[in-house]
C-alpha positions as semicolon CSV with decimal commas, in nm:
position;residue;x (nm);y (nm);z (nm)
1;X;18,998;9,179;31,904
2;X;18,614;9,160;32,003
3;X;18,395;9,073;31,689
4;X;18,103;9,304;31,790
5;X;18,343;9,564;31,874
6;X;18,489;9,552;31,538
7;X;18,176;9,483;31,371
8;X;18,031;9,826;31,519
9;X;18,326;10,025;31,369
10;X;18,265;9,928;31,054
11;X;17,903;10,022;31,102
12;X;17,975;10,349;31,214
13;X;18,251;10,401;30,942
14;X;17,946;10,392;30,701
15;X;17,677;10,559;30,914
16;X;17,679;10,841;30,590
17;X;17,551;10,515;30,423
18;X;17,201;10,444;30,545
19;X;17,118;10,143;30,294
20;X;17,502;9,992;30,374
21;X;17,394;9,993;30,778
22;X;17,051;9,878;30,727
23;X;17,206;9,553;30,603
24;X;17,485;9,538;30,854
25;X;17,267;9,553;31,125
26;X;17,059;9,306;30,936
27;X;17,342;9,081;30,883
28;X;17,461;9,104;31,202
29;X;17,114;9,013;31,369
30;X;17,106;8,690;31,128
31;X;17,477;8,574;31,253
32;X;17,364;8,658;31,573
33;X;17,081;8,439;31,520
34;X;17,229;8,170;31,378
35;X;17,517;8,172;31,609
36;X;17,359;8,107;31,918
37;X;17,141;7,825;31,703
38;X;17,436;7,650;31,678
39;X;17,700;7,744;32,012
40;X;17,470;7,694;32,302
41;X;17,567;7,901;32,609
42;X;17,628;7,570;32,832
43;X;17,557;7,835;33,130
44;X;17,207;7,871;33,044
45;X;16,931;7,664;33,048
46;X;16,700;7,537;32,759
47;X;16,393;7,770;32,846
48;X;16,629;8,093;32,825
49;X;16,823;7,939;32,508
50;X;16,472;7,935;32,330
51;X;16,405;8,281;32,447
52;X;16,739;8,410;32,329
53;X;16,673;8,316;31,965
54;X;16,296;8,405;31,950
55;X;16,409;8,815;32,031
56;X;16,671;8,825;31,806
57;X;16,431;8,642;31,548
58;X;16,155;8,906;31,653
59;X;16,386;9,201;31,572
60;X;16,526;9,026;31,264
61;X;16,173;8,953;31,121
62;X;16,035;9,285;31,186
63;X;16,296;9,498;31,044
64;X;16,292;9,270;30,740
65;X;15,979;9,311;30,687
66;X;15,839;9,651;30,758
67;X;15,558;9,645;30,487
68;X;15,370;9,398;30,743
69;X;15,525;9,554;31,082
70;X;15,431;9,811;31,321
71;X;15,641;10,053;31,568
72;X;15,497;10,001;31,915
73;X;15,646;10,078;32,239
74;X;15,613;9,820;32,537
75;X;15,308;9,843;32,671
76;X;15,092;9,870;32,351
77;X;14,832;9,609;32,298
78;X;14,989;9,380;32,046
79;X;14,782;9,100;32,094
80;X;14,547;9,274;31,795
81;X;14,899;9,251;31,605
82;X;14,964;8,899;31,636
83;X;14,604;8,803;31,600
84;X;14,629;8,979;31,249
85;X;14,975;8,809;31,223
86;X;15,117;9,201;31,196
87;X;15,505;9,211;31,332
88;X;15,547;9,434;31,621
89;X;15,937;9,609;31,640
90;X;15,920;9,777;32,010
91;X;16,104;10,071;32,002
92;X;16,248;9,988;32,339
93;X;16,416;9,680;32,222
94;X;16,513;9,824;31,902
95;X;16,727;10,041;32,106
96;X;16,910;9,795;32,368
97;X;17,013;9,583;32,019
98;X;17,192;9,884;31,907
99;X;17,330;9,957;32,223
100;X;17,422;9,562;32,237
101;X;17,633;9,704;31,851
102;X;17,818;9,959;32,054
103;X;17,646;10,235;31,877
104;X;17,423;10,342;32,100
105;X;17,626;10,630;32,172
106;X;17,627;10,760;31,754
107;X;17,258;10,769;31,744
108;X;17,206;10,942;32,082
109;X;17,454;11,245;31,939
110;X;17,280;11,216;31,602
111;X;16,935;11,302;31,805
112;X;17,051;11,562;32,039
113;X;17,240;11,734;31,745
114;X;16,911;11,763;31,551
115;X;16,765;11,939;31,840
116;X;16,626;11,635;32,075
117;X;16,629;11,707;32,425
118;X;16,942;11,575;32,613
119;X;16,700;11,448;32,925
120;X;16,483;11,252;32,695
121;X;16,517;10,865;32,775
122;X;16,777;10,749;32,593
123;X;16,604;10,455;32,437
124;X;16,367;10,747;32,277
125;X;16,727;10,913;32,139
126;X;16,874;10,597;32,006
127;X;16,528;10,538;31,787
128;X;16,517;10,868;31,679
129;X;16,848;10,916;31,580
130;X;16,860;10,601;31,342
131;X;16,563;10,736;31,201
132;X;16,752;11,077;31,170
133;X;17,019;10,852;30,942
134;X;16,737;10,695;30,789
135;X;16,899;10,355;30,918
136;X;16,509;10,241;30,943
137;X;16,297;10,135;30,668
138;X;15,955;10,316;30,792
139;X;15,643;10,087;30,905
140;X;15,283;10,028;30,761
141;X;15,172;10,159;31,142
142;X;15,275;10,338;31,498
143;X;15,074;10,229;31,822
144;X;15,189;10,391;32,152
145;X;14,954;10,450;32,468
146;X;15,002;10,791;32,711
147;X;15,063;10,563;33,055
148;X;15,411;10,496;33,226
149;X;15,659;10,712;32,971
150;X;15,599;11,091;32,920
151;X;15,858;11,020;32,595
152;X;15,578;10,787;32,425
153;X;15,376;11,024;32,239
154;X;15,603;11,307;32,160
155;X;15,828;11,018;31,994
156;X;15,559;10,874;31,853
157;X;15,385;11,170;31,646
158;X;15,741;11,343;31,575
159;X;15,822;11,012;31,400
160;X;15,445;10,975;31,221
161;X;15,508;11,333;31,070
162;X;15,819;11,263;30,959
163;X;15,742;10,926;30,796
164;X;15,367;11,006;30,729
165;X;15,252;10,688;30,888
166;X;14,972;10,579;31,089
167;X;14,968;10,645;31,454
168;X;14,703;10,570;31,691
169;X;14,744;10,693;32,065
170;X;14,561;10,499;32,305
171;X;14,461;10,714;32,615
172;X;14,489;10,540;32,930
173;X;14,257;10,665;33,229
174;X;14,465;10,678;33,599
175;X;14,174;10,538;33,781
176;X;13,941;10,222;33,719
177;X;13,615;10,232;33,600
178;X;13,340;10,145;33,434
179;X;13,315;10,425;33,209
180;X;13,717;10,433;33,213
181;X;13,665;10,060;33,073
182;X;13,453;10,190;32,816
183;X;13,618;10,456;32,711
184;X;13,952;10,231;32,630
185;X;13,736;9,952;32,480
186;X;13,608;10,200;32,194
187;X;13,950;10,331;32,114
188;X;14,074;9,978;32,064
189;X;13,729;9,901;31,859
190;X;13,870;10,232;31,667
191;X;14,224;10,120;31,674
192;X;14,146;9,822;31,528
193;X;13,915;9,957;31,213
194;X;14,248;10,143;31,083
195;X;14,473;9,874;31,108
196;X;14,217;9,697;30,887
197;X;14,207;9,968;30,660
198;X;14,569;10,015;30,679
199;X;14,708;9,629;30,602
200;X;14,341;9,565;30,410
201;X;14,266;9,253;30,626
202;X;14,007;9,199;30,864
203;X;14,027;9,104;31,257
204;X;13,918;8,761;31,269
205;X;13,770;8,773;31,642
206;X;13,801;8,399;31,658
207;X;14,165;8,423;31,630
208;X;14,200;8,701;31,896
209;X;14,003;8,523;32,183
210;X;14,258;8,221;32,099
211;X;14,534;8,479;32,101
212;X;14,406;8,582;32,465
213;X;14,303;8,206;32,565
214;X;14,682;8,143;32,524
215;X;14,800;8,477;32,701
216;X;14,558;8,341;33,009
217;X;14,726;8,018;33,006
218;X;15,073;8,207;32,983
219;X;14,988;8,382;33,280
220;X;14,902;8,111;33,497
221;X;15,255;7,940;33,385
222;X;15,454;8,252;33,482
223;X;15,239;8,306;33,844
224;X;15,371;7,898;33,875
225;X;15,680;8,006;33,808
226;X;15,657;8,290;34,048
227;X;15,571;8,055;34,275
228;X;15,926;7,847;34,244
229;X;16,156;8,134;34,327
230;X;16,157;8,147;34,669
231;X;16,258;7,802;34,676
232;X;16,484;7,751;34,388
233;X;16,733;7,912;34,216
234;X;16,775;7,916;33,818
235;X;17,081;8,096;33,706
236;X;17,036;8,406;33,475
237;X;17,174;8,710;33,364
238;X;17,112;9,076;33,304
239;X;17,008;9,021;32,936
240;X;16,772;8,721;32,966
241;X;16,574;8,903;33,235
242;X;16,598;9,208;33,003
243;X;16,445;8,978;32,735
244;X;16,144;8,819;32,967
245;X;15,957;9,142;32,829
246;X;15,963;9,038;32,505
247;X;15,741;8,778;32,667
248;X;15,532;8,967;32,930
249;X;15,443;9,172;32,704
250;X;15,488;9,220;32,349
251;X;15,445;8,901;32,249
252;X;15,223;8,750;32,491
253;X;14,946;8,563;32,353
254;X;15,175;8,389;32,146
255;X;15,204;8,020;32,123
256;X;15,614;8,066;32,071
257;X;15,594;8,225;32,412
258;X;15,341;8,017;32,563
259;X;15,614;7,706;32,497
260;X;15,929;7,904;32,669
261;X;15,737;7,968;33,008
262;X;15,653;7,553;33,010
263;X;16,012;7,573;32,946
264;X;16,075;7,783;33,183
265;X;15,853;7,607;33,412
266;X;16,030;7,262;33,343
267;X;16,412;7,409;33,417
268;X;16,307;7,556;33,773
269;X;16,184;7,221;33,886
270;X;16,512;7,095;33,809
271;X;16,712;7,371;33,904
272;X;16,914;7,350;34,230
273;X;16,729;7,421;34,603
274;X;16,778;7,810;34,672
275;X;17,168;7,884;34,770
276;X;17,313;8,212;34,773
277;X;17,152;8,559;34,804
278;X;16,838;8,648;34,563
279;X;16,814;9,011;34,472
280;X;16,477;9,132;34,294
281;X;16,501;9,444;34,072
282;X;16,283;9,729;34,050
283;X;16,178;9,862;33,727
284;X;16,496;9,786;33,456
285;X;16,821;9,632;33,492
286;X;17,152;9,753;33,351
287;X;17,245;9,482;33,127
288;X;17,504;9,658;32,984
289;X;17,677;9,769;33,285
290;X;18,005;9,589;33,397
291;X;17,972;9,589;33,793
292;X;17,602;9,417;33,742
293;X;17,697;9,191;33,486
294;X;18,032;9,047;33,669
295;X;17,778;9,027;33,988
296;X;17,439;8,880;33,857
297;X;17,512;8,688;33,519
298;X;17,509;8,309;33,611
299;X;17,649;8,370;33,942
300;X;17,594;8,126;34,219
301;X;17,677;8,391;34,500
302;X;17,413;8,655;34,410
303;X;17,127;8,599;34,136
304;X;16,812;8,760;34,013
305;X;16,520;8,710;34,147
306;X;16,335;8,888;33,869
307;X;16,195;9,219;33,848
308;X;15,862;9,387;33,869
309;X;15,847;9,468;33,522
310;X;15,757;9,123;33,375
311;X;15,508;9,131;33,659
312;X;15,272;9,414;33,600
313;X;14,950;9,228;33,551
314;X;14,886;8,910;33,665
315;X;14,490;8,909;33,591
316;X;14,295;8,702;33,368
317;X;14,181;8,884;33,023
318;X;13,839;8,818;32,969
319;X;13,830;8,589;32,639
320;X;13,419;8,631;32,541
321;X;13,495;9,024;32,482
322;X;13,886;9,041;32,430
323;X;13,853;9,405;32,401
324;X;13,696;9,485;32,691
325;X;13,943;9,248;32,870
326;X;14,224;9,386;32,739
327;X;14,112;9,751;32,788
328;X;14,080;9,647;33,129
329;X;14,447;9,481;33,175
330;X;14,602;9,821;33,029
331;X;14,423;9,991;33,267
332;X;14,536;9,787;33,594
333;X;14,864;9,739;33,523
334;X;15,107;9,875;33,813
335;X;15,262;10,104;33,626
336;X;14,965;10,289;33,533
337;X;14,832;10,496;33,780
338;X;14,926;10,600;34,147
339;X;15,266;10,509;34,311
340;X;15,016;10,280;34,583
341;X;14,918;10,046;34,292
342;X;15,313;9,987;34,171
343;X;15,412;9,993;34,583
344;X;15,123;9,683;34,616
345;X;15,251;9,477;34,333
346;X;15,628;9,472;34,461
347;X;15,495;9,413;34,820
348;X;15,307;9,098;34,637
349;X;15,621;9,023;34,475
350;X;15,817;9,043;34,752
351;X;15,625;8,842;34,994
352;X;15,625;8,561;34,680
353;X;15,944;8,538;34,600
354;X;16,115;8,621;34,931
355;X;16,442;8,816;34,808
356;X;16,721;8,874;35,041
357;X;16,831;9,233;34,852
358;X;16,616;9,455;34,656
359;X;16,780;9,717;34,385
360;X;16,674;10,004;34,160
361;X;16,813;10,111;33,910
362;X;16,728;10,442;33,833
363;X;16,729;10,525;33,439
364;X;16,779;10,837;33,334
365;X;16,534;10,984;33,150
366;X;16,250;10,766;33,314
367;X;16,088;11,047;33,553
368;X;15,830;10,782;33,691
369;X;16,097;10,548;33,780
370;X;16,288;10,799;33,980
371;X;16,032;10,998;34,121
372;X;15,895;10,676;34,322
373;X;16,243;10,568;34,454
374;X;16,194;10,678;34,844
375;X;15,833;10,533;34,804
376;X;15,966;10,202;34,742
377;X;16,282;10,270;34,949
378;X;16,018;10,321;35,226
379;X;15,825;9,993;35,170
380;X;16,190;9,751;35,196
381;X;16,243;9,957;35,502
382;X;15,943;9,814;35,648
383;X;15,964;9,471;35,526
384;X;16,310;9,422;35,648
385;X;16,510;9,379;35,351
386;X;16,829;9,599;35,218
387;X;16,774;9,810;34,938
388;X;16,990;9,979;34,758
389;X;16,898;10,246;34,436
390;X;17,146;10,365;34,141
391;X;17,117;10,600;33,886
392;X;17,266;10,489;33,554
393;X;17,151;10,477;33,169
394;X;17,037;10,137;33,110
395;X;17,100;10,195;32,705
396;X;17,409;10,513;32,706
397;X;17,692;10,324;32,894
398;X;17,889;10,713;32,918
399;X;17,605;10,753;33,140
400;X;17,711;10,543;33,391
401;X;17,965;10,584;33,628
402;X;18,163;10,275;33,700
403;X;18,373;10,343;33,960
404;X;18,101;10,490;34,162
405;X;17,888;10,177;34,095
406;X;18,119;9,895;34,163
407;X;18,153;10,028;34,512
408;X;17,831;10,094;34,604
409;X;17,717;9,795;34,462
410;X;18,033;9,581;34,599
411;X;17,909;9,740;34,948
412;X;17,535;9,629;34,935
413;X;17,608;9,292;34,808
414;X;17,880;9,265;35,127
415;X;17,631;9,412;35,389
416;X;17,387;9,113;35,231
């Protein structure tokens, strides 16, 4: 019998038990942890080993300790977090661990019974409906910011009513300015004052220009890195490009994550000269999903060529006034905004890494995602190269329909 599969029906025998799954999800995180500490996937390289047991540590730490933790969803400013040394559980990944527990599909019911909309992203369901079973231990504080998901704030402020925690809603102009700059800078200046007040410790601005000297520095490792790609190829899979966001974003600025792109950087020069077909991903990838992972994961014949995701901004922060700089990076990232400025960063990305495929796949649930599909469709039609879109749940696996996939999928990767 699988262990997780067995593992998540016990945890849904006791889901009437809220304390009793808080500590099996607990416990299963630490064997998790400790498992792949000691039985290295011989498949994958050092960098992505490292990376493996930092997320699961991330998640582990921050649901341990939610007296010093805050919700946040993916694109929220956390470098203020770590340079206050505040955990940050993103809701997103929150989700895809339960989903990775096979009981995704409780939680989402749980939500929708309680009256949550069945077309809200399922990620959104899945945290809401272990908060429904009071699975959660509630945080100290709740950042979210009004760009890329229309699910952000509604999630956000139903769960800071409920709870009676702390949220703080940055508002994120469409269009750069100067007086858009401003107008973020002084809600992270405000941002900032209630996290004092909430954890009773003071920003030390010392520690967040390091914090964003090191995010700088991280940047110019993963634009190296970029660089590589279209030369060499370092096996992956679904799940370790899934967890690269953990390090693009959420815990950028980091010297933990700092280390895994030198890593990272150090296992592509070594890796093998480019064989096979690339194929770079729009948006998210189904890690979960058979047909992708019996394709992509640590295949020779077809591997990722990453995705635009972990790519949104590839600026420099300005380190004298961190808050200006990082009001500015929220602002220009290419999911923020028109389609054009998300359509320009893939057509960077593209001429970079030189993909023979490109593929999106469509979550449900993620309007802007969707909506943007012929756009981009449009764009590999001019460049040259064969794209192929799918719709799918990247988190509800009933969601997707395998049959349907596999041959679509089977045919793109045989036209390639």
């Amino acid at each position: 019998m699988d262990p997780v599969r067995f593992y998540s029906d016990i945890i849904k025998r006791n889901m009437d038990k809220p304390e009793k799954v808080n500590k099996l999800i607990n416990f299963g995180l630490a064997a998790a942890y400790y498992y792949v500490n000691f039985f290295k996937d011989k498949r994958s390289p050092k960098s992505l080993h490292y990376l493996n047991k930092y997320c699961i540590k991330s998640i582990k730490d921050s649901l341990k300790n939610p007296q010093n933790s805050a919700w946040v969803n993916l694109f929220s400013p956390c470098e203020f977090l770590i340079a206050m040394d505040i955990k940050p559980l993103f809701i997103e990944a929150y989700s895809s661990f339960m989903s990775g527990f096979f009981i995704e599909d409780y939680l989402i019911d749980t939500a929708e019974s309680r009256g949550i909309s069945n077309t809200l992203c399922s990620y959104h369901k899945t945290f809401i409906g272990a908060n429904e079973l009071n699975i959660l231990r509630k945080p100290e504080f709740m950042i979210t910011t009004s760009m890329i998901c229309d699910a952000n704030m509604p999630t956000f402020r139903y769960l800071s009513r409920k709870y009676g925690v702390p949220l703080y809603i940055i508002d994120i102009p469409y269009k750069y300015s100067e007086e858009a700059l401003i107008y973020v800078k002084n809600q992270l200046l405000e941002m900032v004052k209630r996290l004092e007040e909430v954890f009773k410790r003071k920003l030390d601005i010392d520690k967040l220009r390091e914090v964003v000297k090191i995010e700088n520095k991280t940047r110019t490792v993963m634009k190296e890195y970029l660089d590589y790609l279209k030369e060499k190829t370092l096996l992956t899979s679904m799940t370790f490009e899934m967890y690269m966001l953990f390090a693009s974003h959420v815990f950028i600025g980091s010297r933990e994550i700092l280390s895994f792109y030198q890593m990272l950087i150090d296992d592509i020069k070594r890796a093998p000269e480019r064989r096979g077909k690339s194929i770079f991903f729009v948006h998210l990838l189904p890690m979960f999903e058979k047909n992708f992972k019996d394709n992509f994961n640590f295949n020779n014949n077809f591997h990722i060529a990453g995705s635009d995701i972990n790519y949104d901004f590839l600026g420099e922060i300005d380190e004298k006034d961190p808050f200006k700089g990082i009001a500015e990076k929220l602002i220009l990232t290419s999911f923020n905004g028109e389609i054009n400025r998300k359509v320009t960063r893939i057509r960077e990305l593209i001429e970079k890494v030189k993909p023979d495929g490109i593929i999106q796949f469509c979550h449900l649930g993620c309007k802007q995602s969707i909506g943007g599909t012929f756009i981009i469709k449009n764009l590999a039609s001019e460049m040259g190269i064969p794209f192929l879109y799918l719709d799918g749940d990247c988190v509800d696996k009933r969601n997707n329909q395998e049959g349907q996939n596999r041959t679509r999928l089977e045919a793109f990767l045989e036209m390639l």
